[in-house]
C-alpha positions, 0 to 999 in steps of 0.5 A, a space after each residue: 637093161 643089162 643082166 646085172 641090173 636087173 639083179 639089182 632091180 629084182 632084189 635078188 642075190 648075187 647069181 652065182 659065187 666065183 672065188 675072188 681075190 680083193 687086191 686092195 683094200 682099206 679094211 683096217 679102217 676104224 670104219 668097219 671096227 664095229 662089225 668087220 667080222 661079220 664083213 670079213 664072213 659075208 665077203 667069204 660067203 660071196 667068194 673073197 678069199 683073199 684081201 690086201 691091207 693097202 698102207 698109206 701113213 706110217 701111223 697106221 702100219 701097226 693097224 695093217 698088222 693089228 687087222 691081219 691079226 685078228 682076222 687070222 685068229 678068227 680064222 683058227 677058233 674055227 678051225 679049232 673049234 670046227 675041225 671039219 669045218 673050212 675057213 670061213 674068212 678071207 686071208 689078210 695080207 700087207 702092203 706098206 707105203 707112204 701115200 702120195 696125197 699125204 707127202 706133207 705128213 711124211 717124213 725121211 724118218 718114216 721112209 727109214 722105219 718103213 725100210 726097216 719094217 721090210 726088213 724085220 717083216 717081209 709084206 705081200 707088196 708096197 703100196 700104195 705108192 706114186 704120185 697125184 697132183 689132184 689138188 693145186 697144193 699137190 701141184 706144188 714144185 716143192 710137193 711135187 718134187 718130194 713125191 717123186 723122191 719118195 716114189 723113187 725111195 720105195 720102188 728102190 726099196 722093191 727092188 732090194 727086197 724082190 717086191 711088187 708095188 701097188 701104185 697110186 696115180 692121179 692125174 699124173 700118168 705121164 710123169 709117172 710113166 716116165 720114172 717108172 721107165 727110167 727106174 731099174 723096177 720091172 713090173 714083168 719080173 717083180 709083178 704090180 698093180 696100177 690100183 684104181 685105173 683112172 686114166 685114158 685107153 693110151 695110158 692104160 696100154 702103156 702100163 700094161 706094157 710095162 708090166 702092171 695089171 690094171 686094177 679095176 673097182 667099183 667104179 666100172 659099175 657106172 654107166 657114166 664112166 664111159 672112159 673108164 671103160 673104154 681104157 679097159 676094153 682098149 687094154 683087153 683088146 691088146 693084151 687080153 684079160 691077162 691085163 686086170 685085176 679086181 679091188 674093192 678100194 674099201 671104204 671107197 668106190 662103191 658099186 653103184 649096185 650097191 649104194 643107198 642114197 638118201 636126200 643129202 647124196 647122189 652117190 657114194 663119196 670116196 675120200 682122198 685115199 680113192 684115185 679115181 673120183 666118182 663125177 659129183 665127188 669131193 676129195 676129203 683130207 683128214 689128219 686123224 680119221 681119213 673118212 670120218 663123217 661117211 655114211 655108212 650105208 655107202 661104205 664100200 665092203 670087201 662083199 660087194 667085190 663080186 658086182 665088179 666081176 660080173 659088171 666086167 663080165 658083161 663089159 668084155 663078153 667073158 663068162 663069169 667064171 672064166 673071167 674069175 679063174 683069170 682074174 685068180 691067176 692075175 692076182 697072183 703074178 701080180 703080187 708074185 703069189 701061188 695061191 691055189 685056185 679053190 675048187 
């Protein structure tokens, strides 16, 4: 039994709380429009200082805003009303792209209002952004051959505006290795993320080398995700824990820790948003709401970011807080901030 087990087994809270940044996150979700504000105060109090609202359909770009939006002004009635009193939410911050799974919904008009958006509104990053040939319709040479161009179109636009990317890759690792090295984007300039890391230990190194952290969620909290882990351990063991970051992927990719099952499911299903699927998940392709029927008492929230933390904690023999303080400073040459580390 490891350590974080049997702070789930004896129903106690998280042990201690290290400051974290949730590098990707989908908390603009209508999901989490009854309550995201109580969400946004409990990921505060479990150390979640900052969170990046990852963009997927032009349709819902306004809604990254929207989102931002209201946690900004929650965050200033309490310093308004609490002069001596901190934040008590996380900072919210933008990243715009057309999603590779959605490559039939996005059009040329979409890849034209996107780089006028840039221009207008400077993002954190783009993202997310890449290629997943998960389902055989993906697979498609006319699908395909649209996701490269798009994925293309929007590392070009990185590179114009001097921004890191946030990648999706889904059973496509090779194909996306190899535009990466052909393109003039520089993740060791430029910073980047390959968000929800699902490939092998090989692939894992070779983005790594290339410049990109890896981004770890809750998936590592699962046993059975053997080769996950060992693509983690692989990278570390070449390039240290310089290599990683955190993310909850919210609404997806519950911790296992944190999941409630009932009689109707095993574990926590991620939509087709999520790049690395849990064993007995089914992807889910909505037009309008892209997690509509989930359950929500295994919805993913920016809250439960911390059991990734302390689950790599134990995976790599790191000490919580060391791995925190590195994990801090990861996500910020990843997506080219100077966020001070609190104290």
């Amino acid at each position: 039994m490891t350590a974080t087990d049997s702070f789930l087994m004896s129903d106690q809270p998280l042990p201690s709380i290290f400051p974290i940044v949730d590098t990707h996150t989908h908390f603009d979700a209508p999901l989490f429009d009854s309550d995201r504000q109580l969400q946004a105060q409990e990921a505060y109090e479990n150390g979640v200082h900052h969170l990046a609202l990852v963009g997927y359909l032009y349709r819902h770009f306004d809604r990254l805003y929207d989102t931002q939006q209201a946690l900004d002004d929650l965050s200033q009635s309490v310093t308004t009303e609490n002069s001596d009193q901190l934040n008590l939410y996380p900072r919210a911050h933008i990243a715009l792209g057309l999603h590779p799974f959605y490559i039939e919904q996005h059009t040329e008009a979409h890849l034209l209002a996107m780089a006028q958006m840039l221009t207008k509104q400077r993002p954190l990053a783009i993202g997310e952004i890449g290629l997943d040939t998960y389902t055989d319709a993906m697979k498609q040479p006319e699908n395909f051959a649209k996701q490269q161009r798009f994925f293309s179109a929007q590392l070009d636009m990185a590179v114009n505006h001097q921004l890191p990317v946030m990648l999706h890759i889904r059973k496509a690792h090779a194909q996306a290795l190899a535009l990466l090295k052909a393109h003039d984007y520089d993740a060791h300039k430029l910073g980047g993320i390959a968000h929800s890391f699902s490939g092998g230990a090989q692939e894992a190194k070779a983005f790594v080398k290339l410049g990109f952290k890896l981004g770890v969620t809750g998936q590592v909290t699962n046993p059975n995700a053997k080769k996950l882990r060992y693509a983690i351990q692989a990278a570390v063991a070449d390039y240290g824990i310089g290599c990683l970051v955190i993310e909850t992927d919210c609404p997806d990719m519950t911790p296992t820790m944190c999941q409630t099952l009932d009689n109707s499911s095993s574990v926590s299903e991620p939509s087709a948003l999520g790049s690395a699927m849990l064993a007995s998940s089914v992807p889910r392709h909505r037009s309008h709401d892209e997690w509509g029927d989930r359950p929500a008492h295994n919805r993913n929230v920016p809250a439960n970011l911390p059991w990734v933390l302390l689950t790599l904690s134990e995976l790599l023999t790191v000490p919580p807080a060391e791995l925190a303080r590195q994990l801090w400073q990861n996500s910020c040459n990843a997506l080219q901030t100077t966020w001070q580390y609190p104290k």
